[in-house]
N, C-alpha and C positions, 0 to 999 in steps of 0.2 A: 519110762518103763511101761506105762499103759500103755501107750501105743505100740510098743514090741510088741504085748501080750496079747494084745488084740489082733495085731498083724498074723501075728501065731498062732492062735484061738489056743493059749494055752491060762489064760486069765483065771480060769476057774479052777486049776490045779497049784496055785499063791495063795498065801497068806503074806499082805501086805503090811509092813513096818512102816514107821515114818525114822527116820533116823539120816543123823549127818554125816556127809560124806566121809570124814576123817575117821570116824570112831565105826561107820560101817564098814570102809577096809580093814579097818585094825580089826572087829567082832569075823568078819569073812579071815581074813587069816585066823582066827582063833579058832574058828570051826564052830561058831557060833549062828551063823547062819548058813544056808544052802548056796545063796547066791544073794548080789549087791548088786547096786548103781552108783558110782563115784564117778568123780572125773581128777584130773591129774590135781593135785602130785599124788594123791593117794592110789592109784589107777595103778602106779610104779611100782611103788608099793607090794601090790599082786603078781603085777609082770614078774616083779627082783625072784619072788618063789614062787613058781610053775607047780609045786610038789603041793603046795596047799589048793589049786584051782586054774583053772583055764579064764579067761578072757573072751569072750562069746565073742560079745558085738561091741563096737565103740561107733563113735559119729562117721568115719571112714564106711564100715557097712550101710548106717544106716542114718543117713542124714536129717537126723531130727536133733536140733538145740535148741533146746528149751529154752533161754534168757528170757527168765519176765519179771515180772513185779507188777505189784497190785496196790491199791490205796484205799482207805474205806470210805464210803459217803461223805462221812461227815469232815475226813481230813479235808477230800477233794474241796467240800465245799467253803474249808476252813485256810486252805495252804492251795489253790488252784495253781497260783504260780510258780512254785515249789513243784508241782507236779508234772507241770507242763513244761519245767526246767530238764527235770526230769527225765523224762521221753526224749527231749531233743537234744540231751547229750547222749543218752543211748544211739539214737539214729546219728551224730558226730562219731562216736564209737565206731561203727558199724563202718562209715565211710573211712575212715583213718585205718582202718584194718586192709581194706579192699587198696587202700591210695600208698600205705607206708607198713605193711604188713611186720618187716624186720621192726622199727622203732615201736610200733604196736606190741609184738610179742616180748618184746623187751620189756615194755610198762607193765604189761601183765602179769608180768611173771615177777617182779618186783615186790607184788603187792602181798 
């Protein structure tokens, strides 16, 4: 979302929330906020009524996805391997996507 904002120079006209995907479409459908950042299945959610809000931008426009994760000093330096496991099932992710896209969106979508 910062980087839209930024792309847009509209950053200084937000007031930023932290809040989670699920309960941020349900609060945007409520009309409890202006606008949100979710991703599916709450994304749907939005889509299903058009009458509460539009859908700007998704990864389609604007090809930023974020996937990350962080770990703090002291884990890293307590669970290094755990961490390094970590990463390289992400980057097996990544290739399983690119290699078996159908069985990929299948798992995913599972979870």
């Amino acid at each position: 979302m910062a980087w839209m904002l930024k792309k847009n120079a509209h950053a200084e006209d937000v007031t930023v929330v932290s809040i989670d995907p699920g309960p941020a479409a349900q609060a945007f459908l409520a009309g409890q906020y202006d606008a949100v950042m979710t991703y599916e299945p709450y994304i749907s959610a939005v889509r299903s009524k058009p009458e509460t809000g539009k859908i700007i931008a998704t990864t389609l426009d604007y090809p930023v996805v974020m996937d990350t994760f962080g770990c703090a000093p002291k884990y890293l330096a307590e669970n290094g391997g755990v961490a390094r496991a970590l990463t390289e099932s992400y980057f097996q992710a990544l290739e399983m996507i690119a290699a078996e896209p159908q069985k990929s969106y299948e798992i995913m979508g599972a979870t």
